[in-house]
C-alpha positions as CSV (number, residue, x, y, z in Angstrom):
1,X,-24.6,19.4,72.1
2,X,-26.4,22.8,72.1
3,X,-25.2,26.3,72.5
4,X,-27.2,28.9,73.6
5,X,-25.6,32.6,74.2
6,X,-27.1,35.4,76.4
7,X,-25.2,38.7,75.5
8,X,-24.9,41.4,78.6
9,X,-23.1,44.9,79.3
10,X,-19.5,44.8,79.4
11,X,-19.3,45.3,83.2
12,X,-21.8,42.5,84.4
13,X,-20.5,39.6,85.6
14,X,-20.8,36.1,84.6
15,X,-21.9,34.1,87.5
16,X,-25.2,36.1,87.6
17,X,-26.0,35.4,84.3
18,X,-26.1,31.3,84.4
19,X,-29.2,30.4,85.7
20,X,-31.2,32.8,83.0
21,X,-28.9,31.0,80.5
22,X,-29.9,27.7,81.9
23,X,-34.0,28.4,82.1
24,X,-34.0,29.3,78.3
25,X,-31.9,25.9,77.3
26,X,-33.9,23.8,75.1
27,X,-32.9,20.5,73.3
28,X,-34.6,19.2,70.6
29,X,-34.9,15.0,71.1
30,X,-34.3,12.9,68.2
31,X,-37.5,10.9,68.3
32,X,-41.1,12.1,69.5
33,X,-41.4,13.9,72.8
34,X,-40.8,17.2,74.2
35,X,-37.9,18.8,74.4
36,X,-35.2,18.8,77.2
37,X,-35.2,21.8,79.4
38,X,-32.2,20.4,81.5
39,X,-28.7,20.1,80.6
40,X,-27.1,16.9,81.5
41,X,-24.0,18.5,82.7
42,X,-22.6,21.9,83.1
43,X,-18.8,22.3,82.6
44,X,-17.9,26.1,83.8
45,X,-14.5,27.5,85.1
46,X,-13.6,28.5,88.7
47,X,-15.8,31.7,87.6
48,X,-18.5,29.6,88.7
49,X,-17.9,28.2,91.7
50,X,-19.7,30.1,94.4
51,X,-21.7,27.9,96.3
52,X,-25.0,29.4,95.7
53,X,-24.7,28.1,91.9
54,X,-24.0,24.8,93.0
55,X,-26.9,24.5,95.4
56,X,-29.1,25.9,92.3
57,X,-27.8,23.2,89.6
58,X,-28.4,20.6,92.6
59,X,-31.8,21.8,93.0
60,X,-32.0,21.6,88.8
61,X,-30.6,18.2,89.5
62,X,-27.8,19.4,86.9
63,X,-24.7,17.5,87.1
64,X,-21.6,20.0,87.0
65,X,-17.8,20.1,86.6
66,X,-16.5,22.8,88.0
67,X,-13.2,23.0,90.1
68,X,-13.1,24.9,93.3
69,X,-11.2,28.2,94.3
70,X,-8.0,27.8,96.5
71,X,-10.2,29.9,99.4
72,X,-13.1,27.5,99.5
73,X,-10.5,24.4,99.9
74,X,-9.0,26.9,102.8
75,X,-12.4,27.6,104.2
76,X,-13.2,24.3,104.1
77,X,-10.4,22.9,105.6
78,X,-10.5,25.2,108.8
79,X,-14.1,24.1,109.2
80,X,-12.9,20.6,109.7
81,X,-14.9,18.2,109.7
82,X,-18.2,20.2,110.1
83,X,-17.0,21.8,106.8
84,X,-18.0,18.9,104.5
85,X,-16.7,17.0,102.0
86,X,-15.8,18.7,98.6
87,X,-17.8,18.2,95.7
88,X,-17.2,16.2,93.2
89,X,-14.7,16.6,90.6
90,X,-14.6,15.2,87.3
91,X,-11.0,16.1,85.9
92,X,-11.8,14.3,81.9
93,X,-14.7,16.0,81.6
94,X,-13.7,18.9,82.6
95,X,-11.1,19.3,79.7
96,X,-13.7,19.0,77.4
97,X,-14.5,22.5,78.4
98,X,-12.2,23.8,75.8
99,X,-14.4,23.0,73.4
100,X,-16.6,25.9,72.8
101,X,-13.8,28.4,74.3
102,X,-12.1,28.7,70.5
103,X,-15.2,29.7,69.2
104,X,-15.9,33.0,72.3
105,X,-12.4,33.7,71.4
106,X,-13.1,33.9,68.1
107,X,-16.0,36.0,68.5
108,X,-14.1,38.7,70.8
109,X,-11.8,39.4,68.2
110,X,-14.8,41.6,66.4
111,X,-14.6,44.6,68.7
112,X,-17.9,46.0,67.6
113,X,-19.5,42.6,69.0
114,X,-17.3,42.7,72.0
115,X,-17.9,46.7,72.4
116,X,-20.4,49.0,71.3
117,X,-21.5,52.2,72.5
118,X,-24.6,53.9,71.9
């Protein structure tokens, strides 16, 4: 497992700033070759659900775990049957998300990481 973090302003939001966090991901194989560029899964919160970030990690062929809002299950379901079928949802993976979220916590409790001004 690899962590890679991309620090932004305060106000920007984090959907945006996936796919720039995704191009610079590289992980180092344990025998020759070069290393991997692409993630074998990405595990993200409803934050990341818009469906122009899941048609991106499909063109990445990136698997991801990511649930979906209450208004695209609405959206979807008034569609009907031209509306799809919903994608799918790994519910054991996705608690292995809470995995690196002790360690952002940790990091927001230094305010002058979290916040400074210049």
């Amino acid at each position: 497992m690899s962590i890679r973090v991309l620090l932004t302003g305060g106000q920007a939001g984090d959907n945006p700033q996936m796919l720039p966090l995704l191009d610079g991901i590289s992980v180092a194989r344990t025998g020759p070759g070069r290393p991997r560029v692409r993630p074998g899964a990405v595990v993200a919160d409803r934050a990341y659900s818009h469906p122009s970030t899941q048609q991106a990690l499909r063109r990445r062929r990136v698997r991801f775990v990511i649930p979906e809002r209450d208004d695209q299950i609405a959206r979807r379901a008034v569609k009907g049957s031209r509306g799809g079928r919903p994608p799918v949802f790994d519910a054991e993976a996705y608690k292995q998300r809470n995995v690196g979220e002790p360690c952002f916590n940790r990091l927001m409790q230094f305010r002058d990481l979290a916040t400074r001004y210049a």
